[in-house]
C-alpha positions, 0 to 999 in steps of 0.5 A, a space after each residue: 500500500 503506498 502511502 502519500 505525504 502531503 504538506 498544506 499550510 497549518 491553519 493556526 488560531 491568532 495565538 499561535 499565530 502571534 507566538 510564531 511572529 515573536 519567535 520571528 522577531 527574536 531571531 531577526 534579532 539575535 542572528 541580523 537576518 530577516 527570518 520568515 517561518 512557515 507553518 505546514 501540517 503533516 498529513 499521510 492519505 492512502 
């Protein structure tokens, strides 16, 4: 039986979603490079 991975974008609430974007912000800080996180689901169909 094969099994396919897929990858579509997370739907997150608005709290996790401002986590992320602090997350965001601390790393531009600490490293000076403009980092951009993406949030993806891991789903396996038959």
């Amino acid at each position: 039986m094969l099994m396919d991975r897929s990858f579509p974008v997370a739907h997150l609430s608005k709290e996790k979603l401002t986590k992320i974007q602090k997350f965001e912000q601390k790393l531009r800080e600490e490293t000076g490079e403009d980092i951009v996180l993406i949030a993806y689901e891991h789903k396996t169909t038959k």
